[in-house]
C-alpha positions as CSV (number, residue, x, y, z in Angstrom):
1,X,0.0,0.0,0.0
2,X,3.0,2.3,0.8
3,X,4.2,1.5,-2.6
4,X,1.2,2.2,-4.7
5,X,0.5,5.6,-2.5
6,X,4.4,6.6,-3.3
7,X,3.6,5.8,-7.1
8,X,0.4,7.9,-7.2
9,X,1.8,11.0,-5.6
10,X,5.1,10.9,-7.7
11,X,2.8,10.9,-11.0
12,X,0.8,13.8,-9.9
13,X,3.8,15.9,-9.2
14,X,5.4,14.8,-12.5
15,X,2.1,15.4,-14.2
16,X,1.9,18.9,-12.8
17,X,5.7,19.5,-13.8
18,X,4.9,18.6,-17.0
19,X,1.6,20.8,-17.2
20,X,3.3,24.1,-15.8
21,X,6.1,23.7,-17.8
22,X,3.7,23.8,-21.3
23,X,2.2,26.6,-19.6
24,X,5.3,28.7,-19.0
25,X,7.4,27.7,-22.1
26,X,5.8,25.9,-25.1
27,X,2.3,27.5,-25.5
28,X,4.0,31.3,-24.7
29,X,6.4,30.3,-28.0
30,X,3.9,28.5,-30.2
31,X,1.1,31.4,-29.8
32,X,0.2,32.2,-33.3
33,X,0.7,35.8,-34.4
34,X,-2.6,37.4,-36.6
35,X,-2.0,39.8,-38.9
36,X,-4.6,42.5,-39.9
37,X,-4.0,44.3,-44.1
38,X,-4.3,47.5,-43.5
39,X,-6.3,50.2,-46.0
40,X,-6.2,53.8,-46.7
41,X,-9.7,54.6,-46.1
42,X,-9.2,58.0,-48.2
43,X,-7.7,56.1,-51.2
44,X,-10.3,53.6,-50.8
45,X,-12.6,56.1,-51.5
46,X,-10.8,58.2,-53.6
47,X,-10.5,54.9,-56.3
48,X,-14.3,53.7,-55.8
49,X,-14.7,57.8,-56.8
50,X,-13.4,57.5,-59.6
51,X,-14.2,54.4,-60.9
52,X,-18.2,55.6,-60.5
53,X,-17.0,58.9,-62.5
54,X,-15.7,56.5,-65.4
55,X,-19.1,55.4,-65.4
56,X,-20.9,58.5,-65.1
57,X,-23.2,58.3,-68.5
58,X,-25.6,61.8,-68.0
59,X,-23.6,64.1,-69.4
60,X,-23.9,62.3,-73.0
61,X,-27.1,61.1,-72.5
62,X,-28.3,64.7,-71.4
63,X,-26.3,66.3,-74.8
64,X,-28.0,63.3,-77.0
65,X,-31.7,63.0,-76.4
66,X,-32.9,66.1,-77.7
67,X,-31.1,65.2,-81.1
68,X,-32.8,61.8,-81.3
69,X,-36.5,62.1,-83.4
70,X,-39.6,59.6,-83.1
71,X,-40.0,58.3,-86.7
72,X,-43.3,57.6,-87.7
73,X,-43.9,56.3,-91.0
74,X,-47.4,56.1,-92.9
75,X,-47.7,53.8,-95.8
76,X,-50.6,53.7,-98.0
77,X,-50.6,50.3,-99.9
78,X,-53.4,49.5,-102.1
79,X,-55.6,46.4,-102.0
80,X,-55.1,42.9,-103.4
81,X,-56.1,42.4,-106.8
82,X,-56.7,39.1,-108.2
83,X,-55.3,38.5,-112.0
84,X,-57.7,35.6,-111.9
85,X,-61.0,37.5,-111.2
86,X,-60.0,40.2,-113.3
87,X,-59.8,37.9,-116.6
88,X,-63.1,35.9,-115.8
89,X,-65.5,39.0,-114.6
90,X,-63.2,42.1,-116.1
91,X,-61.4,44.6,-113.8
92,X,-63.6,46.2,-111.6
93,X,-64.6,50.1,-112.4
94,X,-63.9,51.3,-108.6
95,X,-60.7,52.6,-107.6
96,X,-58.7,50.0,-105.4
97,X,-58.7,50.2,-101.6
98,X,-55.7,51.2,-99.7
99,X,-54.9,50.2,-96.9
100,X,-52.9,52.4,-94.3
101,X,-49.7,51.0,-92.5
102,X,-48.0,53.0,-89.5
103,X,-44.8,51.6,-88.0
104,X,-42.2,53.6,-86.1
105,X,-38.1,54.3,-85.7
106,X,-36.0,56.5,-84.9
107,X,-34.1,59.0,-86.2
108,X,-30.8,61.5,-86.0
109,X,-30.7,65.2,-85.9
110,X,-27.0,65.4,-87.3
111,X,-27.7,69.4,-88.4
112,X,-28.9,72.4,-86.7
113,X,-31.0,73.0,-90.4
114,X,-32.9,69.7,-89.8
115,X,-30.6,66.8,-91.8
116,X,-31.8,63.5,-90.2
117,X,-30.1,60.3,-90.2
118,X,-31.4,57.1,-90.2
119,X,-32.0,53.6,-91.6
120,X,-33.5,52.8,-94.8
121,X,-35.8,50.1,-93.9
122,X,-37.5,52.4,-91.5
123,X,-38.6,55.1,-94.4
124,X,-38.8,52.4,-97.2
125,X,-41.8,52.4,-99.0
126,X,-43.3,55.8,-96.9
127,X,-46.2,58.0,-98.1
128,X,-45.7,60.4,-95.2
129,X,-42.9,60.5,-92.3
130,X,-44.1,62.1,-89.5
131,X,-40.9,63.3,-87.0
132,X,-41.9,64.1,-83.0
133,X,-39.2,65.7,-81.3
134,X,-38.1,65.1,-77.5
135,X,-39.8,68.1,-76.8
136,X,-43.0,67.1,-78.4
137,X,-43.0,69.4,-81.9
138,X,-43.8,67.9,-84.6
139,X,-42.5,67.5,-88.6
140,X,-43.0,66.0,-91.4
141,X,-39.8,65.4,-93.4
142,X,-39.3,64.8,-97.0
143,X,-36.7,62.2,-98.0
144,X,-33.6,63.3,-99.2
145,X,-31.9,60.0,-100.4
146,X,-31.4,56.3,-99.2
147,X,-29.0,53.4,-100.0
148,X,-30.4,50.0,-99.3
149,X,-26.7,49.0,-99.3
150,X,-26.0,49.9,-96.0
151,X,-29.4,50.6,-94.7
152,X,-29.0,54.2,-94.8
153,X,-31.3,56.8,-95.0
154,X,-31.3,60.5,-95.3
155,X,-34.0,63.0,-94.7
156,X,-35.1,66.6,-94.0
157,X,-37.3,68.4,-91.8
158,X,-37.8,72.6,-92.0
159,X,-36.4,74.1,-89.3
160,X,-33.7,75.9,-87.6
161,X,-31.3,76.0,-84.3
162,X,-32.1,72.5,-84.0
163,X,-30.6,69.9,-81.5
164,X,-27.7,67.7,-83.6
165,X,-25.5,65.1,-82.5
166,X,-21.7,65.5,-83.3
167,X,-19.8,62.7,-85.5
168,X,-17.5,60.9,-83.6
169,X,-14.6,58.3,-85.4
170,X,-16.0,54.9,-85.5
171,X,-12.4,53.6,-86.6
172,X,-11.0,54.4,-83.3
173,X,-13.5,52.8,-81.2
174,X,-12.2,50.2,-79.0
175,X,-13.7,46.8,-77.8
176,X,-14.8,46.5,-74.4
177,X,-15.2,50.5,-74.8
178,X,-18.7,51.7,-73.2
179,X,-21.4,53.1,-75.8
180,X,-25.4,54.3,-75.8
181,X,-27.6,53.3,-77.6
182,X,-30.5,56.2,-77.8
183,X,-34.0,55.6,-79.5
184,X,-37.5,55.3,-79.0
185,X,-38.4,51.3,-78.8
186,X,-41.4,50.4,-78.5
187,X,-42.7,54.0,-78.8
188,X,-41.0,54.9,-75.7
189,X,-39.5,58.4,-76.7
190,X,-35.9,58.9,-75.6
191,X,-34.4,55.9,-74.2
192,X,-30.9,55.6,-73.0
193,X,-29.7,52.1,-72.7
194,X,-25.7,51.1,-72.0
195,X,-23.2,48.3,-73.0
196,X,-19.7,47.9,-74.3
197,X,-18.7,47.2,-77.9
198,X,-18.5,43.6,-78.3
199,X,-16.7,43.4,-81.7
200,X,-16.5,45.4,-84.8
201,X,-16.5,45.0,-88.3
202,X,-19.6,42.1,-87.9
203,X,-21.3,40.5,-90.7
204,X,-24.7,38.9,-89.8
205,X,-26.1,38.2,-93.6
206,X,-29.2,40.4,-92.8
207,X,-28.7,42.4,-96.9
208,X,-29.4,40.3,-100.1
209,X,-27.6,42.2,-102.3
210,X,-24.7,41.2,-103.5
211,X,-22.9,44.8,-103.3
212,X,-23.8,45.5,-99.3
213,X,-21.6,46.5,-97.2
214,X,-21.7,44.7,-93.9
215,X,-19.4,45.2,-91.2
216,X,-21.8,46.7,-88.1
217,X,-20.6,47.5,-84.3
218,X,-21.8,44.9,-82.2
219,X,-22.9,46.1,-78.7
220,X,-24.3,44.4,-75.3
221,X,-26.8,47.6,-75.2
222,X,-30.2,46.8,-75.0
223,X,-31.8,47.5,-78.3
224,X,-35.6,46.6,-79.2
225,X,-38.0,47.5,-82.2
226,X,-38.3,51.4,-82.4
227,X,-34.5,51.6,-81.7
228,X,-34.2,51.2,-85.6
229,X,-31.9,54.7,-87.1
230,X,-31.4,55.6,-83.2
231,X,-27.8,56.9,-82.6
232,X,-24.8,54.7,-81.0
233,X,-22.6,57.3,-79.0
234,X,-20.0,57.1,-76.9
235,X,-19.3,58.6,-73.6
236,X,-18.6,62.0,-74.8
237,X,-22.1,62.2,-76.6
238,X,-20.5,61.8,-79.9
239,X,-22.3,59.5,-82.9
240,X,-20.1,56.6,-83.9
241,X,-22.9,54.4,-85.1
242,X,-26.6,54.3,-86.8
243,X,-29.0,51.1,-84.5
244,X,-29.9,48.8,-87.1
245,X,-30.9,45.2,-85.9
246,X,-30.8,43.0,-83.0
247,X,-29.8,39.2,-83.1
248,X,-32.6,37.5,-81.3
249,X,-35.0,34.4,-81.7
250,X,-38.1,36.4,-80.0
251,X,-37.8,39.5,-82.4
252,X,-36.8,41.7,-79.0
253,X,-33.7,42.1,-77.4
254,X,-31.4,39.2,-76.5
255,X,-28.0,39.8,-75.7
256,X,-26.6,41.5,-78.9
257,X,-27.2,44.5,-81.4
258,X,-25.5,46.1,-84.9
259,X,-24.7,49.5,-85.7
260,X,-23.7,50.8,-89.0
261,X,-20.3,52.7,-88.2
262,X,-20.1,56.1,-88.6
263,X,-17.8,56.1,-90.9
264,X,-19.7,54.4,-93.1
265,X,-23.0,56.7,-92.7
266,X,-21.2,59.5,-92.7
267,X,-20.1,59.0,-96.4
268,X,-23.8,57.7,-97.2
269,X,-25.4,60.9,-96.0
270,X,-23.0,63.3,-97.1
271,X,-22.8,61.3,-101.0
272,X,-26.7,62.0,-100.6
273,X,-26.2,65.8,-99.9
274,X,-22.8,66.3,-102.7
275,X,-24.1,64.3,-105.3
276,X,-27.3,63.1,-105.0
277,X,-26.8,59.5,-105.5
278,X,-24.1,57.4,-103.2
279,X,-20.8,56.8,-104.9
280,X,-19.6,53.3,-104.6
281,X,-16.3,52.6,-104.9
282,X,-15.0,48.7,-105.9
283,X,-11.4,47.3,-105.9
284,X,-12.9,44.8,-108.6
285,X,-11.9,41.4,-107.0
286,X,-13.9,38.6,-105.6
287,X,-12.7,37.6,-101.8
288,X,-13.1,35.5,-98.9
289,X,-11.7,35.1,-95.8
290,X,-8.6,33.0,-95.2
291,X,-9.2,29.8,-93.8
292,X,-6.9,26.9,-93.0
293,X,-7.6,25.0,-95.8
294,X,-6.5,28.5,-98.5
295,X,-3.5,29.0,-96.2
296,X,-2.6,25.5,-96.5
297,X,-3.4,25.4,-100.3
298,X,-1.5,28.9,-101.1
299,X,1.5,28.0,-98.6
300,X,1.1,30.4,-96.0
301,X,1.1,29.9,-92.4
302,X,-0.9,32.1,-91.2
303,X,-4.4,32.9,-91.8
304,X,-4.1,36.4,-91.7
305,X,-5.6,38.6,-94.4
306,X,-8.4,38.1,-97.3
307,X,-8.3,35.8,-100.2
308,X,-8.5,37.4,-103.8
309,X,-10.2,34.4,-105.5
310,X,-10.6,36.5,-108.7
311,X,-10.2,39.3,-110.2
312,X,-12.1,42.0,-112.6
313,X,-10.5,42.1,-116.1
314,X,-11.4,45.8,-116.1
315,X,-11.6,46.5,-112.6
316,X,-9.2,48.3,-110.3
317,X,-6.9,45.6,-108.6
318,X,-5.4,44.1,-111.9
319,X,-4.7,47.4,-113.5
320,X,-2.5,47.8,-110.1
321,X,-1.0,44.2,-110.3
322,X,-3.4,42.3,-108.1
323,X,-3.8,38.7,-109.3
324,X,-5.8,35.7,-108.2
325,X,-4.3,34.0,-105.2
326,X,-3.1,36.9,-103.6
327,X,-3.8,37.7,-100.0
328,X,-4.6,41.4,-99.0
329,X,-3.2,42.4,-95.9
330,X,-3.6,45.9,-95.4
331,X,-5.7,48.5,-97.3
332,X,-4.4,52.2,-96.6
333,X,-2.5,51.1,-94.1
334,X,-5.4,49.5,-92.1
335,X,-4.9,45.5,-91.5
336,X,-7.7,43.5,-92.4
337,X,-8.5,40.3,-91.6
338,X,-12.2,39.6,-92.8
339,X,-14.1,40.6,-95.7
340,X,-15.8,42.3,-93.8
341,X,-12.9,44.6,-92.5
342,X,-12.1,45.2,-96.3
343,X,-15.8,46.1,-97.2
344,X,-15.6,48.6,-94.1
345,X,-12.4,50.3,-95.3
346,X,-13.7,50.5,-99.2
347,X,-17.1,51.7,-98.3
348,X,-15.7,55.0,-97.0
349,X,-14.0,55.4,-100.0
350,X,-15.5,57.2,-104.0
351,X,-14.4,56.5,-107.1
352,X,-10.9,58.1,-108.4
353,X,-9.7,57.9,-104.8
354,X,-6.2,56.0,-104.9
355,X,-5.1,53.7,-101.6
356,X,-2.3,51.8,-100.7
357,X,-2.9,47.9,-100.5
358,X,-0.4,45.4,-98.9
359,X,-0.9,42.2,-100.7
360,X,0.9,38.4,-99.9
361,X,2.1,36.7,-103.0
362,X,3.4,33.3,-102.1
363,X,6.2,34.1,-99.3
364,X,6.7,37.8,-100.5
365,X,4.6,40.7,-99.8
366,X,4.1,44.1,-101.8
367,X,2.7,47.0,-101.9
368,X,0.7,48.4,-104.4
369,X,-0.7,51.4,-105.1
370,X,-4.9,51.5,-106.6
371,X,-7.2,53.8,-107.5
372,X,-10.1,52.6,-106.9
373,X,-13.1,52.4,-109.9
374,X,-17.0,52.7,-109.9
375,X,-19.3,49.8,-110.9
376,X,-18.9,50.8,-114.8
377,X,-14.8,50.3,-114.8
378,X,-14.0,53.9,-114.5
379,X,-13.2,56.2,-112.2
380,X,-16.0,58.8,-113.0
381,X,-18.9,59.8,-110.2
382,X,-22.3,58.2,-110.6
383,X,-24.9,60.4,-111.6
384,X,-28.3,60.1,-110.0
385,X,-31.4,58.7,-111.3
386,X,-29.3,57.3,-114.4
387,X,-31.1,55.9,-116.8
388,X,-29.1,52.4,-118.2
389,X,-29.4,51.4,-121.5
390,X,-28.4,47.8,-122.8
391,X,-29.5,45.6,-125.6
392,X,-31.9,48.5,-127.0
393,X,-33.8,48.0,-123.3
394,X,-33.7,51.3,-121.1
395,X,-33.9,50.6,-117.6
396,X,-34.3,52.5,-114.0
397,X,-33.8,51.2,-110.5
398,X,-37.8,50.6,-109.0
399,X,-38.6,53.8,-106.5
400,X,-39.9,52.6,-103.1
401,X,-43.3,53.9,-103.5
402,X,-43.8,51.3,-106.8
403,X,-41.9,48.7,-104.8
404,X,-44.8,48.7,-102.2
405,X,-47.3,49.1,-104.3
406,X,-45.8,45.9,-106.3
407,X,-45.1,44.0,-103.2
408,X,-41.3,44.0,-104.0
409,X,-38.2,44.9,-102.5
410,X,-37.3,46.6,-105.2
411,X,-36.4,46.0,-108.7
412,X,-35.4,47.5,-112.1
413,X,-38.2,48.8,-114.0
414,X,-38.0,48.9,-117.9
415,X,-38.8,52.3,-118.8
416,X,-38.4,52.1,-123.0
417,X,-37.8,49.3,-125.6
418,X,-36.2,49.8,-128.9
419,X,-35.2,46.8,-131.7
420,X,-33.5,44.5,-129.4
421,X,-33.0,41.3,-127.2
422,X,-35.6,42.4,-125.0
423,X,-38.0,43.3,-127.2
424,X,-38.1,40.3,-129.4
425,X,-37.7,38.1,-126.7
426,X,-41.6,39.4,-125.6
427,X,-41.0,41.9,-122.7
428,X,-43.5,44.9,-122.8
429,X,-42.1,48.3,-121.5
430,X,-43.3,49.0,-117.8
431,X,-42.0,45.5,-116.4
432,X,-40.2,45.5,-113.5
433,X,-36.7,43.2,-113.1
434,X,-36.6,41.4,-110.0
435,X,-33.9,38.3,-110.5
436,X,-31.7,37.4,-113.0
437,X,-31.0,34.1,-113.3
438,X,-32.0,33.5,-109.7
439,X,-29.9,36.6,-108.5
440,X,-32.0,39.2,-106.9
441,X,-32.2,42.6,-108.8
442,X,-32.9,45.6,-106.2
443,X,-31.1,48.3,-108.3
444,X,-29.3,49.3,-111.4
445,X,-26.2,48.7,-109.6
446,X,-27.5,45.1,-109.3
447,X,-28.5,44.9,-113.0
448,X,-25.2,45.9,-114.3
449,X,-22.6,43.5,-111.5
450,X,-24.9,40.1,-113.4
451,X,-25.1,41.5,-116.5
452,X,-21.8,42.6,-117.0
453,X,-20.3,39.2,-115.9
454,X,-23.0,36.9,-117.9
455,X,-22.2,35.1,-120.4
456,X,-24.6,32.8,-122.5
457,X,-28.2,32.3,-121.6
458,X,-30.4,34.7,-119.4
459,X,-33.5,33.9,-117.4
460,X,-35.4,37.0,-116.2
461,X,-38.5,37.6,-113.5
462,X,-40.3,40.1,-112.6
463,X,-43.7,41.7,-112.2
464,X,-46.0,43.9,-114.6
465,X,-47.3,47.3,-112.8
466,X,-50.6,45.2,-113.0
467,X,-49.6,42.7,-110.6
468,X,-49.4,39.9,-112.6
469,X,-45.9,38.3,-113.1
470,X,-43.6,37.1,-115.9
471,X,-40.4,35.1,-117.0
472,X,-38.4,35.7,-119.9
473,X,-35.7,33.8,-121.3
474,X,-33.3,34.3,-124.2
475,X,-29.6,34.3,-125.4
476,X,-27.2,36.9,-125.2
């Protein structure tokens, strides 16, 4: 027992050895040390200052607003006749129906005597355009010009010390940099909506014609019907874009819309105002973009630039030296990468005007010098409201009034027949052009690109101011 009390009382004063000296020496050196960051409060503040100034969007909102119009468009599109109950019971002696249409845009005051900018498909086919400014006045404008092209149309109100939006420089527009879209969606005059440019020179196949120009600003800001020739501006309150469409599956606003570029509009409107008629320049070469499989045929590593898959025998490019096979790089000094880029660059361009093009040939590159040609071959300005004449046919690009009325997008109406092609082939004057051998025809422009490159049979369709339509087919 004296044993076992002796072993108990040495443990417990071993025990509380061993727990004191934990106490006094190990825990005291294996305390853990916290450290605390430490902020200026004043820059903290300061930099959350100026990041919300960065974002500050009244100041171009307030300078914009007033600038943007209310488009409303009145159509007056007469009633369906049918061919068929015409021939049986004759044409009935009572003037036609019509029926009115009203749909709505928007529009840019770009002049303080009352030029407006905006897109052609808003003011196609209008009887009367109807313009409500922010502060409630109202207009009617007359239209000054359009080009289906790039969807851009010009028009003109009566008035003075209006409210206009500056241009701004759509080629130095960065992505990821913050833009506005203002318009009037839905009819909801003067809204402001923001986003950041998601990429530039897009092309979203939205134009038919084969001599469009696609390359639009594509933006995160919300953009909805009604938005349509509203203004894209950046944070200064300058214009560096006209709203033309949305990408969506609903027909409203889904995540992305397309501007035309200012620099493109620009040129539209003020072709419109110098010479009545836009002047459309054309290097003369047919070109896609480079893909592995043309970089891999033509020997190049990269896939950098635009393919020249063929060239105009009297166009631009292979007076300067251009050949089939070669790959553009740069035009006036600009690199391009996409058709689109090189459509972009051209389309701000006239006739006569001479550019610098960097071309790959094989493993070498040059540099060329081009002056640039109209749709004819020369270097002349196009005159307005030409008058085309071919195969003892005269013809005349469809206005939009008759392309409503004939249900069309547009067309080339045959205005006088002489000893010819077309008049022995059965074609009465008055018909109206609207494919070529399955190529749409929206314009003389149109006409003359097929017909100028067609060689053997042609098939023709179109529509008689009746209504009724036709097909023609002969040898050229």
């Amino acid at each position: 027992m004296k044993k076992i009390v002796t072993l108990i009382i040495a443990s417990s004063i071993g025990g509380v050895l061993t727990l004191g000296s934990y106490l006094a020496f190990i825990q005291k050196e294996a305390k853990p040390i916290t450290q605390y960051q430490t902020y200026d409060t004043n820059l903290v503040q300061q930099t959350r200052s100026s990041y919300t100034t960065n974002l500050d969007f009244t100041q171009a909102a307030k300078k914009t607003v007033d600038a943007v119009v209310h488009v409303k468009v009145r159509t007056q599109m007469s009633g369906y006749e049918n061919p068929l109950y015409n021939f049986l019971f004759g044409k009935p002696n009572y003037p036609s129906d019509y029926i009115p249409i009203v749909s709505a845009g928007s529009g840019v005051i770009i002049s303080t005597d009352g030029y407006i900018v905006t897109n052609n498909h808003v003011i196609d086919g209008a009887d009367i355009l109807e313009i409500t400014l922010n502060d409630k006045r109202t207009f009617t404008a007359k239209v000054i010009g359009a080009d289906p092209t790039t969807d851009i149309a010009l028009i003109k109100i009566d008035g003075s010390d209006m409210p206009f939006i500056e241009w701004g420089d759509s080629d130095e527009l960065q992505i990821g940099e913050w833009v506005l879209a203002v318009g009037n969606p839905f009819n909801l005059a003067s809204t402001v909506t923001a986003g950041i440019v998601s990429a530039k020179s897009r092309n979203i196949n939205i134009f038919n014609k084969s001599t469009s120009i696609e390359a639009f600003i594509q933006t995160d800001a919300a953009v909805n019907p009604g938005n349509s020739g509203g203004a894209l501006v950046d944070t200064k309150g300058r214009l560096i874009g006209i709203n033309t469409a949305i990408a969506s599956p609903t027909g409203t606003f889904s995540g992305y819309s397309f501007a035309v570029p200012e620099r493109i509009a620009k040129k539209v409107v003020y072709d419109l105002i110098q010479y009545g008629t836009v002047q459309r320049a054309f290097i003369g070469v047919s070109i896609n973009d480079v893909t592995s499989p043309i970089a891999k045929k033509e020997g190049v590593e990269s896939t950098k630039g635009v393919y020249v898959s063929a060239v105009t025998e009297d166009g631009a490019a292979k007076a300067a030296g251009v050949k089939a096979g070669d790959i553009i790089l740069e035009v006036k000094n600009v690199v391009v990468n996409s058709t689109a880029e090189l459509q972009e660059q051209i389309g701000q361009l006239r006739p006569g005007d001479e550019i610098s093009v960097k071309i790959l040939r094989g493993s070498h590159t040059k540099n060329l010098l081009l002056t640039l040609r109209n749709i004819e071959g020369n270097e002349e300005m196009v005159k307005p409201d030409e008058v085309f004449k071919l195969h003892g046919a005269s013809f005349k690009s469809l206005n939009s009034n008759e392309a409503s009325k004939l249900r069309v997008k547009g067309g080339v109406k045959i205005t006088a027949l002489e000893e010819g092609k077309f008049l022995s082939s059965g074609i009465k004057e008055g018909f109206v052009i609207t494919s070529i051998n399955r190529r749409s025809v929206y314009d003389i422009q149109d006409l003359k690109l097929i017909l100028k490159n067609l060689d053997g049979g042609i098939y023709i369709e179109g529509v008689y101011p009746n209504g009724i339509s036709a097909y023609y087919a002969f040898g050229i």
